[in-house]
C-alpha positions as CSV (number, residue, x, y, z in Angstrom):
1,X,2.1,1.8,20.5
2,X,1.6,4.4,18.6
3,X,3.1,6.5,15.7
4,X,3.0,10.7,15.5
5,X,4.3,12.2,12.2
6,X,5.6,16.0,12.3
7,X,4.3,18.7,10.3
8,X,6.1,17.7,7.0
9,X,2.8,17.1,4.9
10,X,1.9,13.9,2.9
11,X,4.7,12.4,5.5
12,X,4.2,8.7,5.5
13,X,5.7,4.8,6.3
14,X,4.6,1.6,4.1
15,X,5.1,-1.6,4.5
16,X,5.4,-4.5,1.5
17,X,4.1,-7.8,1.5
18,X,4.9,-10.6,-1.2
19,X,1.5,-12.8,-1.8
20,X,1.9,-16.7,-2.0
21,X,-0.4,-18.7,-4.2
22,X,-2.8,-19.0,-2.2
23,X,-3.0,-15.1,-1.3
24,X,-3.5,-15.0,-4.9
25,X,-6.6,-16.6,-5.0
26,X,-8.4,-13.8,-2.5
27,X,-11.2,-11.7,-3.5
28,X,-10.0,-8.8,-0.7
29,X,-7.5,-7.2,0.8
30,X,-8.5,-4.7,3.7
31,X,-5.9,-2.4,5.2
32,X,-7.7,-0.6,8.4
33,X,-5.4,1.1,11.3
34,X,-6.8,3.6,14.0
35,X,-6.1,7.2,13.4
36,X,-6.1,11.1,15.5
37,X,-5.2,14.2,14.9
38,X,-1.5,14.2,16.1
39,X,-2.6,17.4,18.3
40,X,-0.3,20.4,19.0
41,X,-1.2,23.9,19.1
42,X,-3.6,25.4,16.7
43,X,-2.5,29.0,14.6
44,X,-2.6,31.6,17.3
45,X,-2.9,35.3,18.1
46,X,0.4,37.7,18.5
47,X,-0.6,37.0,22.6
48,X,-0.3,33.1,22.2
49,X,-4.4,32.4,22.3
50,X,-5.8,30.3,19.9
51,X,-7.1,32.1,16.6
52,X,-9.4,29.5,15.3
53,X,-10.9,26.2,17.0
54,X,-12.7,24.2,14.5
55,X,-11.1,24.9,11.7
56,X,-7.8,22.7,11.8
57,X,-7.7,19.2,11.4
58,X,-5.0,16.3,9.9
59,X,-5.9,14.3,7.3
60,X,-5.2,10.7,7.8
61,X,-4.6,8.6,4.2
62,X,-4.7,5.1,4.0
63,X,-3.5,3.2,0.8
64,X,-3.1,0.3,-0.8
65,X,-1.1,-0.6,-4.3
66,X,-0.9,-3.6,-6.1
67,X,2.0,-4.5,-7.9
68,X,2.6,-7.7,-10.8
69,X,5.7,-9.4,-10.9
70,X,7.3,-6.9,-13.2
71,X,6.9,-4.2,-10.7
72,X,4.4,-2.3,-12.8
73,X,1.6,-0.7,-10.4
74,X,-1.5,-2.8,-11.6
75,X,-4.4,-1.6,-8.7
76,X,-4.8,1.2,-6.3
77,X,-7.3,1.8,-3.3
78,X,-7.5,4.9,-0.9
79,X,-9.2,6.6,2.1
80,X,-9.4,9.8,3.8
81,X,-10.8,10.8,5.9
82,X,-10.8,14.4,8.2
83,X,-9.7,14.3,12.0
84,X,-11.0,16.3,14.8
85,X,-8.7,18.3,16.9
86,X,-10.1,21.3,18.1
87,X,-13.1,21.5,20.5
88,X,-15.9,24.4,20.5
89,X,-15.1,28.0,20.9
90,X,-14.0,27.1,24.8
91,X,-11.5,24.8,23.2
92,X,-12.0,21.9,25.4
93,X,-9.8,19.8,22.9
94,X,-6.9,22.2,22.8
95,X,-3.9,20.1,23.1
96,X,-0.4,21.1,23.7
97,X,2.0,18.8,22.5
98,X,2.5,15.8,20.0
99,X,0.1,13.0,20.8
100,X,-1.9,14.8,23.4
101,X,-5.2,15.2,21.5
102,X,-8.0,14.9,23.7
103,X,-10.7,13.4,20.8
104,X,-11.2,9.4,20.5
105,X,-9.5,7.5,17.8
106,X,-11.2,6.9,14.3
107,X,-10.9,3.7,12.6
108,X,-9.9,4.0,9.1
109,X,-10.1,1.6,6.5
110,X,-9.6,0.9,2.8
111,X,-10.3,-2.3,0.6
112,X,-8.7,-3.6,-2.8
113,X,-10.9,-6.3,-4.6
114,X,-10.3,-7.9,-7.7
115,X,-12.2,-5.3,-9.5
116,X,-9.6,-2.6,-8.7
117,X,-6.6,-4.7,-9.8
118,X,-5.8,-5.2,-13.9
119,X,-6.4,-8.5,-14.5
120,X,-7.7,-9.8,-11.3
121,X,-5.9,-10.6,-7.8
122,X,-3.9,-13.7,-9.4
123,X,-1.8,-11.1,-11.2
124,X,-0.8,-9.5,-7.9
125,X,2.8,-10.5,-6.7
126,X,2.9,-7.7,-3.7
127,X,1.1,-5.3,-2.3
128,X,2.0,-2.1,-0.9
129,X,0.5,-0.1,1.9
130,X,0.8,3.1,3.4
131,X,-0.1,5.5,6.1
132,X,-0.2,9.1,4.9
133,X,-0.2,12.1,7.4
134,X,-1.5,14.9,5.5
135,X,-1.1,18.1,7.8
136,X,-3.6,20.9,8.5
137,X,-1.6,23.5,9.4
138,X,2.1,24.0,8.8
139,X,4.2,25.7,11.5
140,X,6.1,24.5,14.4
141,X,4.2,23.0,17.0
142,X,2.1,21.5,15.6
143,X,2.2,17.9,14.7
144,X,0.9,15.4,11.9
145,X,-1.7,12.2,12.0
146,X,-1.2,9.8,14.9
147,X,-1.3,6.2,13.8
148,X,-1.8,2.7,15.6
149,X,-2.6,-0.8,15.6
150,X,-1.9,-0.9,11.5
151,X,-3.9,-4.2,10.0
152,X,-3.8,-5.6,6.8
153,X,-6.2,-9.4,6.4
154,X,-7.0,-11.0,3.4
155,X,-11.0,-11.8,2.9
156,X,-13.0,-12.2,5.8
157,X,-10.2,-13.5,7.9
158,X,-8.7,-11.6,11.0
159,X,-5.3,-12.3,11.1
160,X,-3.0,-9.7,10.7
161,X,-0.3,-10.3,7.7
162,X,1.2,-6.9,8.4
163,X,5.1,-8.2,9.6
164,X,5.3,-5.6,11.9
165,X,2.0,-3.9,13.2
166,X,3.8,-1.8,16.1
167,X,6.2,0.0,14.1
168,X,9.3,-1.0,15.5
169,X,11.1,-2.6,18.7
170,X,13.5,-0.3,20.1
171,X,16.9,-1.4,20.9
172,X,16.2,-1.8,24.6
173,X,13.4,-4.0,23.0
174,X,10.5,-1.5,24.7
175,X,8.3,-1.3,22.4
């Protein structure tokens, strides 16, 4: 299950989560989710051939904020990072519609400590994350960041505390 934003730039979904006592006590919080290049066609010639190869790319954000009780922003932590879309100057990676990129997913990942937070985890009553689709090119056609398999642990455990890591049931209940 996946998730393909459009072309509207810095386009994105979070997700809240209220920390218990004990949540409070954690040293960590590590958001990580597997990201693409949404794919779609790159900026082209009057004849429909692709002008440039290598040159366009999405930028997949990952962020978490910390909030206190009051609902004052107390600690921030982001991530970037650049992803491939277009091949060589034979365009091997060219892809023609949303979600068809041909390149392999990129794990992206972003941790809040104590350090980052005013006053140290135990002031933290929620924390918000979010998946930002930053676009590379701005037209029609083209499409945003493709997310999946959004996770959110606390410390070195593995389980997920994201409440809804596939983005959605549909009503059908396909996911």
């Amino acid at each position: 299950i996946s998730i393909t934003f459009s072309y509207i730039d810095n386009a994105y979904v979070k997700q809240y989560f209220n920390l218990d006592a004990t949540q409070q006590s954690a040293q960590s919080f590590t958001l990580s989710v597997d990201a693409k290049d949404g794919g779609g066609r790159p900026t082209h010639n009057l004849d429909g051939t692709p002008a440039t190869y290598s040159t366009q790319y999405d930028v997949a954000k990952v962020e978490i904020f910390a909030y206190n009780s009051s609902g004052s922003q107390i600690g921030y932590k982001v991530t970037t990072q650049n992803l491939k879309n277009w091949g060589s100057s034979s365009n091997p990676g060219w892809s023609s519609g949303p979600g068809d990129n041909q390149h392999p997913w990129t794990t992206v990942t972003t941790t809040l400590t104590s350090a980052d937070v005013q006053g140290g985890m135990s002031q933290v009553a929620r924390i918000e994350v979010r998946l930002v689709s930053i676009e590379g090119s701005y037209w029609a056609g083209n499409y945003g960041v493709q997310f999946r398999t959004p996770t959110l642990t606390q410390d070195s455990s593995s389980t997920n505390l994201l409440y809804n890591p596939e983005f959605g049931i549909a009503p059908n209940s396909v996911k």
